[in-house]
DRENNUKOL-263699 format. One record per residue (C-alpha): residue number from 1; residue in one letter; x, z negated, y. Coordinates in nm, 2 decimals. Example, Ala and Ser with C-alpha at 12.3 -4.5 7.8 and 13.67 -1.06 7.14 Angstrom:
BEGIN
node drendo->1; guse->A; c1->1.23; c3->-0.78; c2->-0.45
node drendo->2; guse->S; c1->1.37; c3->-0.71; c2->-0.11
END
This chain:
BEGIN
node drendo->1; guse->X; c1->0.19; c3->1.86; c2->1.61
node drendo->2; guse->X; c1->0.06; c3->1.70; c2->1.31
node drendo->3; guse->X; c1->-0.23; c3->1.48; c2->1.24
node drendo->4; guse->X; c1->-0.30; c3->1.14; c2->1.13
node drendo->5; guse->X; c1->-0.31; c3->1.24; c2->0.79
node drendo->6; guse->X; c1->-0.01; c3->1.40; c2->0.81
node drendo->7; guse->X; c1->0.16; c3->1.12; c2->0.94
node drendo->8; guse->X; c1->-0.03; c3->0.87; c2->0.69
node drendo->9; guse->X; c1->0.10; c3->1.11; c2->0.36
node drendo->10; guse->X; c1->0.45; c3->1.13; c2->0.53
node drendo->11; guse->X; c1->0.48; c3->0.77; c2->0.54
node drendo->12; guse->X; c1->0.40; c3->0.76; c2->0.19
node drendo->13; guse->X; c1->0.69; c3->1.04; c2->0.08
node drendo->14; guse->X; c1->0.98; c3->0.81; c2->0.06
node drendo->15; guse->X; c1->1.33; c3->0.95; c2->0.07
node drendo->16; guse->X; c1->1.50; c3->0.92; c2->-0.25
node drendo->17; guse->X; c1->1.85; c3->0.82; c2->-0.16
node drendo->18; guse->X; c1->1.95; c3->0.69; c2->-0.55
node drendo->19; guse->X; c1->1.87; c3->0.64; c2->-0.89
node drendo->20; guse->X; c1->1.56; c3->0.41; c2->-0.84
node drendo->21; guse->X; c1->1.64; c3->0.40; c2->-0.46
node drendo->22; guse->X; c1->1.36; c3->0.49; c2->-0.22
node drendo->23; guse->X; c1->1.38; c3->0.46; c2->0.22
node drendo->24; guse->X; c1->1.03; c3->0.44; c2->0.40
node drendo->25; guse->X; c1->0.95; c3->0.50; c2->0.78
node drendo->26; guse->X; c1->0.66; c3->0.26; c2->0.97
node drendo->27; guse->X; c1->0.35; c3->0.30; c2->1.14
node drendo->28; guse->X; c1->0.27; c3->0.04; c2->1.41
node drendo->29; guse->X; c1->-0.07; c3->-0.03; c2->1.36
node drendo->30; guse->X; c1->-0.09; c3->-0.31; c2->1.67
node drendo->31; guse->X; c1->0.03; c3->-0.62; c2->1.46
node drendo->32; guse->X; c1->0.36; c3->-0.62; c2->1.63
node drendo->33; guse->X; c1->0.49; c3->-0.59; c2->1.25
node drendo->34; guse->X; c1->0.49; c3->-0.42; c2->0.93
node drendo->35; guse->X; c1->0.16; c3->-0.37; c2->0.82
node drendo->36; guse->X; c1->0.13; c3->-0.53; c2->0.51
node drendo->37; guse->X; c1->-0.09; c3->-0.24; c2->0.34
node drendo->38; guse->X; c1->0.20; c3->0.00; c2->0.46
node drendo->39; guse->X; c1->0.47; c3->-0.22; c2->0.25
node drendo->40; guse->X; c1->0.23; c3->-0.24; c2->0.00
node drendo->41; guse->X; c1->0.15; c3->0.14; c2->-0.03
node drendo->42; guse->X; c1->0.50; c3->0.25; c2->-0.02
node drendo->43; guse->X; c1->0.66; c3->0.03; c2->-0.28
node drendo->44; guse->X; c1->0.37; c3->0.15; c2->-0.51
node drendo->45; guse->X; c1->0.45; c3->0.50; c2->-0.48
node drendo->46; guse->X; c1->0.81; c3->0.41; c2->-0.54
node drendo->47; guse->X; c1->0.73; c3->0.23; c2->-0.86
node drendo->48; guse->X; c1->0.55; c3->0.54; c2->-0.98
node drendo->49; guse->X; c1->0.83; c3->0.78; c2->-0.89
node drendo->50; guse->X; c1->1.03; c3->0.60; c2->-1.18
node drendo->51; guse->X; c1->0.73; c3->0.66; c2->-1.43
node drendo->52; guse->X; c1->0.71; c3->0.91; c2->-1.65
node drendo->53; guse->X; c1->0.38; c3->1.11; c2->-1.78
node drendo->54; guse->X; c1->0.07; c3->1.06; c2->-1.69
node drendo->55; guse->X; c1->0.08; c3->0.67; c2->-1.67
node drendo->56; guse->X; c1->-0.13; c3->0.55; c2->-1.39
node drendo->57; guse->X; c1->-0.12; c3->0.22; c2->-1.20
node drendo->58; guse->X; c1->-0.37; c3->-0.07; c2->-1.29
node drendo->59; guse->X; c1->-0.21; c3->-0.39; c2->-1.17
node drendo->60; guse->X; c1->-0.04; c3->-0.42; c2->-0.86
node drendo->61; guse->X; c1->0.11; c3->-0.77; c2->-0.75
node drendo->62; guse->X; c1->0.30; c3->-0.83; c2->-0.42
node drendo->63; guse->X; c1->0.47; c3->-1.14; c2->-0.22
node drendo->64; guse->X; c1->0.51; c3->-1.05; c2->0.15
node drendo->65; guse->X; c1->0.86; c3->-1.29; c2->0.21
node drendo->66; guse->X; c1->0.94; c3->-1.16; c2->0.57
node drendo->67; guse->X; c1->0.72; c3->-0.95; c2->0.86
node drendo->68; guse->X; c1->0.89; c3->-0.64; c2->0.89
node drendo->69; guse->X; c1->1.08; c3->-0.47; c2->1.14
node drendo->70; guse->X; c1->0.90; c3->-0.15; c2->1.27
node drendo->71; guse->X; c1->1.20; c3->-0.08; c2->1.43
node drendo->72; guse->X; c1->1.43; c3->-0.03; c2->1.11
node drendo->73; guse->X; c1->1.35; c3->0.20; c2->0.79
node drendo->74; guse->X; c1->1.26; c3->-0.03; c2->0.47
node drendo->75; guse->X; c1->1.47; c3->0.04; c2->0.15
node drendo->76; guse->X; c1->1.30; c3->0.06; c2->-0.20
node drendo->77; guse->X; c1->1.49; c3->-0.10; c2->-0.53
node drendo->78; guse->X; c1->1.29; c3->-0.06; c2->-0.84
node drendo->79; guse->X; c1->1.38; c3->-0.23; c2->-1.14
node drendo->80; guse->X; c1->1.26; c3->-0.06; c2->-1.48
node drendo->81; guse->X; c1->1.21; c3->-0.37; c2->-1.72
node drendo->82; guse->X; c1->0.94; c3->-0.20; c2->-1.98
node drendo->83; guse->X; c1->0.86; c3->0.15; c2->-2.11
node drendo->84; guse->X; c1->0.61; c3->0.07; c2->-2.41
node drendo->85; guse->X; c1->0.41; c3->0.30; c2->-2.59
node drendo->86; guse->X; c1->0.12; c3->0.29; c2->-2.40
node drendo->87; guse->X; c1->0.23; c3->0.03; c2->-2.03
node drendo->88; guse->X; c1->0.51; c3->0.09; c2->-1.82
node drendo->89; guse->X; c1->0.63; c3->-0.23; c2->-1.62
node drendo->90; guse->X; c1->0.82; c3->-0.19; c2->-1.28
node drendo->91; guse->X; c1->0.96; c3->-0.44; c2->-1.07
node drendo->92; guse->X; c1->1.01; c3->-0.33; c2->-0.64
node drendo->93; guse->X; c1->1.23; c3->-0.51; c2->-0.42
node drendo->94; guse->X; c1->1.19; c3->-0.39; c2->-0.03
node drendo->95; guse->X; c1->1.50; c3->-0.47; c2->0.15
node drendo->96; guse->X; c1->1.52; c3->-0.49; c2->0.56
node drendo->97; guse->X; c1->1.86; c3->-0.59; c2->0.72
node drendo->98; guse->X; c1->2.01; c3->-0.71; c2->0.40
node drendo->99; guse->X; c1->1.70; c3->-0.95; c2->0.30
node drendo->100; guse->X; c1->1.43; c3->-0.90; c2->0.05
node drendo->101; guse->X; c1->1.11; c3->-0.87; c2->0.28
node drendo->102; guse->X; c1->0.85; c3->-0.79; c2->0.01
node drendo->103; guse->X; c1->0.88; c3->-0.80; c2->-0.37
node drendo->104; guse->X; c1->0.59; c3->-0.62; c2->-0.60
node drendo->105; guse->X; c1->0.50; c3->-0.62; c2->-0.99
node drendo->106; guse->X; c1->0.32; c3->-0.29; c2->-1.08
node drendo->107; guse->X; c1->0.22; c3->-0.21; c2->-1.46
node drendo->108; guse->X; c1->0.09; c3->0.15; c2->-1.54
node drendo->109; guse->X; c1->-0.12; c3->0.25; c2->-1.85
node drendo->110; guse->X; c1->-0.19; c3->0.60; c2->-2.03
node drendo->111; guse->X; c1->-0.53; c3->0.65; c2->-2.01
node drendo->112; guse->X; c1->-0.73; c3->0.52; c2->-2.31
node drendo->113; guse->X; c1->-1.17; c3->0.45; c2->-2.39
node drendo->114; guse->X; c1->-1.24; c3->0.10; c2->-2.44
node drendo->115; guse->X; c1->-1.55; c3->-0.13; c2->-2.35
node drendo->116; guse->X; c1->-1.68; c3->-0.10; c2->-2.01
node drendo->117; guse->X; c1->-1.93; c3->-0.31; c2->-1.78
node drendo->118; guse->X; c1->-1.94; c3->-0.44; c2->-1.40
node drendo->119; guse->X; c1->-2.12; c3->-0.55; c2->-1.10
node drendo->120; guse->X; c1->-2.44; c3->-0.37; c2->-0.96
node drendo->121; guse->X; c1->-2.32; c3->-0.23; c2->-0.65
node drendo->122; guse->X; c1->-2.48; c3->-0.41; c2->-0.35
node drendo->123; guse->X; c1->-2.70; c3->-0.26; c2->-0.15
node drendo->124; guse->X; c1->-2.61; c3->-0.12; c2->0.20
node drendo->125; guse->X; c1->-2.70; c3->0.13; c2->0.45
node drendo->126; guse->X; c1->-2.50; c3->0.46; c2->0.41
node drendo->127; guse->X; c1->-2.21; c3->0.52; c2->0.59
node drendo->128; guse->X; c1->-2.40; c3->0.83; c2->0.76
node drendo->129; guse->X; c1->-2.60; c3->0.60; c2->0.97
node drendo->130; guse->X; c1->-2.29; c3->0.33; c2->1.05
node drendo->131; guse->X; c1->-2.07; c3->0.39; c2->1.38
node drendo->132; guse->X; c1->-1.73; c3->0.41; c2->1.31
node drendo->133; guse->X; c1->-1.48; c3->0.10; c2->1.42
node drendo->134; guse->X; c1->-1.26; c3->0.34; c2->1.60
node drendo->135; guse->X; c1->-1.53; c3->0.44; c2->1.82
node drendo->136; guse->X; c1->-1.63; c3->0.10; c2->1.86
node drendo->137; guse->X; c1->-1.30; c3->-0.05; c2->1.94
node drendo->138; guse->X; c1->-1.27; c3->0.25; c2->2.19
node drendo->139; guse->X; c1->-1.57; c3->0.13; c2->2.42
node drendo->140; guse->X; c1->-1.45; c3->-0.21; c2->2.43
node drendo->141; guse->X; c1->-1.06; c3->-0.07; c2->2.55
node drendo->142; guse->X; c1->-1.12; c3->-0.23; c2->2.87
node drendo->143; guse->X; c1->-1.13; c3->-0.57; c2->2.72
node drendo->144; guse->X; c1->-0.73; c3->-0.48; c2->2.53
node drendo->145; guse->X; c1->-0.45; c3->-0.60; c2->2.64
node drendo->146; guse->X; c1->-0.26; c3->-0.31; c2->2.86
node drendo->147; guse->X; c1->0.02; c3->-0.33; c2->2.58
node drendo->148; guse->X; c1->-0.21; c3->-0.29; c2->2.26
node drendo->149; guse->X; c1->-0.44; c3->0.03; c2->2.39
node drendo->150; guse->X; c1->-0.30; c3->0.29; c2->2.29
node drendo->151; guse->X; c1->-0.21; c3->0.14; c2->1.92
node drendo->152; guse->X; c1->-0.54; c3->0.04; c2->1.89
node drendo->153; guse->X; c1->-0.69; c3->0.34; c2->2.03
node drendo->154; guse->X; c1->-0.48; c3->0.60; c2->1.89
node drendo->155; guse->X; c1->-0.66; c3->0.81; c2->1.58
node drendo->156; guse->X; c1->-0.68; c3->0.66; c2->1.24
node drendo->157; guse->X; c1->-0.60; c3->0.85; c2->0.91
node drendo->158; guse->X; c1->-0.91; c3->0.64; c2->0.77
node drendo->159; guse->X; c1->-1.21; c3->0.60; c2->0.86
node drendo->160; guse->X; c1->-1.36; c3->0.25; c2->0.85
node drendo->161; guse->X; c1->-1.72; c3->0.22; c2->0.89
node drendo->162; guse->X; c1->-1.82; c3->-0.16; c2->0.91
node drendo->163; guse->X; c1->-2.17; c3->-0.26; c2->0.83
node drendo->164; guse->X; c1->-2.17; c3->-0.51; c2->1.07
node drendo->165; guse->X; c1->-1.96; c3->-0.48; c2->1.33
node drendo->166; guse->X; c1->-1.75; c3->-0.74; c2->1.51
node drendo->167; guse->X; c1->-1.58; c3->-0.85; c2->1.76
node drendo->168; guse->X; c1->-1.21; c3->-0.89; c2->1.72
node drendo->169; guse->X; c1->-1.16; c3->-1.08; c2->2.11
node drendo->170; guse->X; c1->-1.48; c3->-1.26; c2->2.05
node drendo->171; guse->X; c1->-1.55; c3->-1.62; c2->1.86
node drendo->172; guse->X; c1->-1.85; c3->-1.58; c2->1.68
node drendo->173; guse->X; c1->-1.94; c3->-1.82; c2->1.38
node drendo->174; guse->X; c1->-2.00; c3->-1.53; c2->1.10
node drendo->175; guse->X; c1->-2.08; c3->-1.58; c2->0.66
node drendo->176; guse->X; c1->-1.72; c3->-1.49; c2->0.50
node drendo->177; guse->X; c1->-1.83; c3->-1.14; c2->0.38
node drendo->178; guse->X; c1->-1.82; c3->-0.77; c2->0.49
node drendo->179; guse->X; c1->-1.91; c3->-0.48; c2->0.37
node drendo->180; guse->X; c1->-1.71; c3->-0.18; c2->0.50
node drendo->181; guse->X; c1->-1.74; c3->0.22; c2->0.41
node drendo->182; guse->X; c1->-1.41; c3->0.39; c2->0.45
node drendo->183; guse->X; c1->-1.23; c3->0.73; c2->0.36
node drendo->184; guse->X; c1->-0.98; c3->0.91; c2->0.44
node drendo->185; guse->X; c1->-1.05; c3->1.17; c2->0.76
node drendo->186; guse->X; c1->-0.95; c3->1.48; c2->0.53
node drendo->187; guse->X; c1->-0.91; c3->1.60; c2->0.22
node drendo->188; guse->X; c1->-0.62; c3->1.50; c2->0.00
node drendo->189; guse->X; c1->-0.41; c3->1.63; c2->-0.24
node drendo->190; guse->X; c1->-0.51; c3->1.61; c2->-0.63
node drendo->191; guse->X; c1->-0.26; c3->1.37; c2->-0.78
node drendo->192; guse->X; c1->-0.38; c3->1.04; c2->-0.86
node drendo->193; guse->X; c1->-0.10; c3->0.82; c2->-0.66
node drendo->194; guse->X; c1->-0.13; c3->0.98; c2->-0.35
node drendo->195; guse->X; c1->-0.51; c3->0.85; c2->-0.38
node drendo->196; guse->X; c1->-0.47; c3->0.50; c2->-0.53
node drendo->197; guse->X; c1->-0.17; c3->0.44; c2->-0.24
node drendo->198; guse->X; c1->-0.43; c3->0.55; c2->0.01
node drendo->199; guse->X; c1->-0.68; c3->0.27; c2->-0.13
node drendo->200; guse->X; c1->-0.37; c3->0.02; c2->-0.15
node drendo->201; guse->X; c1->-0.29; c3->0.06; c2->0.24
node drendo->202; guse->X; c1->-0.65; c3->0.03; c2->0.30
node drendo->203; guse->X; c1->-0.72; c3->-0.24; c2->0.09
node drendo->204; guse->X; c1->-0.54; c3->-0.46; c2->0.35
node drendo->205; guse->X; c1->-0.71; c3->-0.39; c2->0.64
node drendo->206; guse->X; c1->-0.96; c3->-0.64; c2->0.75
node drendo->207; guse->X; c1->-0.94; c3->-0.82; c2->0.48
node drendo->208; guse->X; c1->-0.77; c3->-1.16; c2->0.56
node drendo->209; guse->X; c1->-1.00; c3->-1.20; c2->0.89
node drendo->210; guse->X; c1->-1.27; c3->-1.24; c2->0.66
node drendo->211; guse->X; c1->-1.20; c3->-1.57; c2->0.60
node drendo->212; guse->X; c1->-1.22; c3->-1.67; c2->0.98
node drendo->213; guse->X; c1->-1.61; c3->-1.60; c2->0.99
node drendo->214; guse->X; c1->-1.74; c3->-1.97; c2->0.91
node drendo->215; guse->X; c1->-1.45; c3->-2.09; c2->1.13
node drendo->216; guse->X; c1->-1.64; c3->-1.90; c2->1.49
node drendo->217; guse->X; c1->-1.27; c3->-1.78; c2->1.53
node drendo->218; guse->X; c1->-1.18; c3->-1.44; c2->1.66
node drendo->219; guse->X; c1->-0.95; c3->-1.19; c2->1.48
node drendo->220; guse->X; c1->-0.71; c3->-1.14; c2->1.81
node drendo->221; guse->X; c1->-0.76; c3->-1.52; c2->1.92
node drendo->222; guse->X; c1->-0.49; c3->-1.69; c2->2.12
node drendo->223; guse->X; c1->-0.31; c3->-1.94; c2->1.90
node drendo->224; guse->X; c1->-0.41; c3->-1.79; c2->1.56
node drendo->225; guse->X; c1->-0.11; c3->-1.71; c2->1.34
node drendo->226; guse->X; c1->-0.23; c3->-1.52; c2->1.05
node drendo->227; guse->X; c1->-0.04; c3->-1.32; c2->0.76
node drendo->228; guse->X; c1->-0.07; c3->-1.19; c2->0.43
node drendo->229; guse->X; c1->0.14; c3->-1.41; c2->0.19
node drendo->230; guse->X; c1->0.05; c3->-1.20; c2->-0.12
node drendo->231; guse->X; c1->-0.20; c3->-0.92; c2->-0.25
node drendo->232; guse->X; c1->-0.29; c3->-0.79; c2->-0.58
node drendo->233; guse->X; c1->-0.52; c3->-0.47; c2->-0.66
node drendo->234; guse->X; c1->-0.61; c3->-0.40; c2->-1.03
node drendo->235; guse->X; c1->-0.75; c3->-0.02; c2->-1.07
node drendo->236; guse->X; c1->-1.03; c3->0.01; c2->-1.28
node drendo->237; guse->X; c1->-1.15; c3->0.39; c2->-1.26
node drendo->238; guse->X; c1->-1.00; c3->0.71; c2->-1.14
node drendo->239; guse->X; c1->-1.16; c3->0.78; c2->-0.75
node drendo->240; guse->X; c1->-1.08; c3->1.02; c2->-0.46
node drendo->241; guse->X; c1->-0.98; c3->0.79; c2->-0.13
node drendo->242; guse->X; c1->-1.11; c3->1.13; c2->0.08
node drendo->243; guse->X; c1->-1.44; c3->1.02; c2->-0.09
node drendo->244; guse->X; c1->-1.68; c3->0.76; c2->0.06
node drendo->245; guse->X; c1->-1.58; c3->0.43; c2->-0.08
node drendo->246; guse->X; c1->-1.76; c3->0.12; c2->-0.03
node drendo->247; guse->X; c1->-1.48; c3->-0.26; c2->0.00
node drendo->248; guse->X; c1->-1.76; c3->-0.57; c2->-0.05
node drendo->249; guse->X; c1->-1.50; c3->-0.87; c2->0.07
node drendo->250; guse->X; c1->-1.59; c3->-1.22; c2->0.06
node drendo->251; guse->X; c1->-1.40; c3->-1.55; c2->0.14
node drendo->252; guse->X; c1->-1.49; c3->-1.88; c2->-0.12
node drendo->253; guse->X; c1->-1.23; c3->-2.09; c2->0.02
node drendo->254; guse->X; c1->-1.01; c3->-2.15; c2->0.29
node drendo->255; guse->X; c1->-0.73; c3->-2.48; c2->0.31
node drendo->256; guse->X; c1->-0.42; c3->-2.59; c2->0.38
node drendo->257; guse->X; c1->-0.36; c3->-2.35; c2->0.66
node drendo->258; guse->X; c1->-0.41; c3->-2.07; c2->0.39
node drendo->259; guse->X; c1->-0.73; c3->-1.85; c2->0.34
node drendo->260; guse->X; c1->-0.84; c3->-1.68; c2->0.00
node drendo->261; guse->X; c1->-0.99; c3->-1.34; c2->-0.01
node drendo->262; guse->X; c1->-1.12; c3->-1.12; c2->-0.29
node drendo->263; guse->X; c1->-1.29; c3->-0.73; c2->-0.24
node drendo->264; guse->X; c1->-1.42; c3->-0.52; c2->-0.50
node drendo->265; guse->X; c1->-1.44; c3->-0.15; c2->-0.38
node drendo->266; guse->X; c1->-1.71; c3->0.02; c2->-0.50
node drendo->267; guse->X; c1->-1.74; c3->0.45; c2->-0.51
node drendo->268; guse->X; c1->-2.08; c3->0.60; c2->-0.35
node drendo->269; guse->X; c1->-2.25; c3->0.66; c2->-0.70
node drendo->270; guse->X; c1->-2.20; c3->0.31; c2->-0.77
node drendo->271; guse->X; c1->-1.87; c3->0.25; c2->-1.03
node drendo->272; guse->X; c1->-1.64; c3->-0.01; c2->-0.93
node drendo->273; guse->X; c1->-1.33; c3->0.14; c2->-0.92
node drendo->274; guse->X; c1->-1.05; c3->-0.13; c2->-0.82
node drendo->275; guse->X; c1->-1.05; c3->-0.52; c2->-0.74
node drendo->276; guse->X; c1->-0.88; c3->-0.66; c2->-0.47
node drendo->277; guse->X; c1->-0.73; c3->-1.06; c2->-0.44
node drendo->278; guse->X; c1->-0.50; c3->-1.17; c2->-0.12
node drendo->279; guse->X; c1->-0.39; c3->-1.49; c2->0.00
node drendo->280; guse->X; c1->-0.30; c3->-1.56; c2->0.41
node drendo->281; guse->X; c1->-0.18; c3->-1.74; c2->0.64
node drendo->282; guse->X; c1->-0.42; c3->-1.87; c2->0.87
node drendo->283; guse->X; c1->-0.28; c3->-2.10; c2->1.10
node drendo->284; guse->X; c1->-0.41; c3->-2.28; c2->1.46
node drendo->285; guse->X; c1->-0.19; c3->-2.39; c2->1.73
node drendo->286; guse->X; c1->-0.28; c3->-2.59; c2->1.99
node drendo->287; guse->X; c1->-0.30; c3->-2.44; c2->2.34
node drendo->288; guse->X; c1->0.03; c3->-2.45; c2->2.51
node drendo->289; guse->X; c1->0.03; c3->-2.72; c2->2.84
END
């Protein structure tokens, strides 16, 4: 029987079935769809199958176009359009039933010095003296819906750690910012894109609800309709996702129906090592008669 690692570095070993061809499996996470960090994940590790040397990723761009079927495998097409001297430029198409569900940009850099400066690290308690959300959501599993348990409930690959913890079934008016510690449960293997497509699936979670805190609206309300519409992660520093890592999210505006979030993920000793941007959907429908 394998573990949630396991299952989480499986998910990310596509199947090559061509030239620049790639088939993924799903994880049901309890959104009823394709987790958008999964899609994410996995068309990143495609791009960087197609990469030669030891070019890493630094700018990742995605457009989520259609929720995806956990029911049906999701087909990879990556597009080569640049191998310069020093980036490399792919272009990912995930298909689903014929139809383009997700496209992603991803440009990949040999490793070079240059200038460097960022933001101080805020200050938080340690993730030694936080509770972690699974345990959390596990004594409130009488309050979730008989169908959504055991997704909920099942164990995690990562381990979130929220600073302040809240409740996803109750409306609380909360500032647009969090501060979660997360890692993955066990050790990983060396290479660098097996780590950065760890961050990238965890760089989705929790981070669209964000912007329902000045709202007083709850993540699993009835009537809210939310989705990603599009995420983009820049890499700034090499990190180890089986290493504490600290994602400060904020929300400055949210209009339209839509809902802007940005994250800056921070590693224990204090180096910002990736930036994080997403657009969603955050939509409210009036209570059915």
């Amino acid at each position: 029987m394998t573990g949630p690692i396991d299952d989480l570095l499986a998910l990310l070993d596509l199947e090559p079935l061509e030239v620049n061809i790639y088939r993924g499996r799903n994880r049901d996470v309890g959104t009823g769809r394709v987790f958008g960090g999964q899609v994410f994940a996995q068309a990143l590790v495609a791009a960087r199958r197609t990469v030669d040397g030891a070019r890493e990723a630094h700018s990742v761009h995605g457009y989520f176009i259609l929720p995806g079927d956990l029911a049906a495998p999701i087909v990879y097409f990556v597009d080569r359009l640049r191998d310069g001297n020093s980036f490399t430029t792919r272009r990912v198409t995930a298909i689903q039933h014929g139809q383009a569900i997700f496209n992603l940009s991803a440009s990949f850099h040999l490793a070079e010095p240059g200038l460097e400066h960022q933001e101080e690290m805020p200050s938080v308690p340690p993730p030694e003296e936080l509770a972690p959300e699974l345990e959390l959501i596990r004594e409130m599993a009488d309050r979730i819906p008989e169908s959504l348990r055991p997704v909920l409930t099942q164990d995690r690959p990562i381990d979130f750690r929220p600073v302040t913890p809240g409740d996803p079934f109750r409306a609380e008016v909360r500032p647009p910012v969090r501060h979660v510690w997360f890692r993955a449960i066990h050790q990983l293997p060396d290479d660098a894109i097996t780590h950065q497509a760890v961050l990238a699936y965890a760089s989705d979670y929790g981070l669209l609800p964000t912007a329902l805190g000045p709202h007083g609206v709850a993540f699993r309300s009835k009537g809210l309709q939310m989705a990603s519409l599009d995420h983009s992660l820049w890499m700034h520093r090499p990190f180890r996702a089986d290493e504490w890592l600290l994602y400060c999210m904020d929300s400055p505006a949210a209009a339209g129906a839509r809902g802007f979030v940005r994250g800056s993920i921070y590693r224990r000793s204090g180096e910002l090592v990736a930036s994080v941007a997403q657009e969603g959907l955050m939509r409210l429908r009036p209570p059915k008669p």
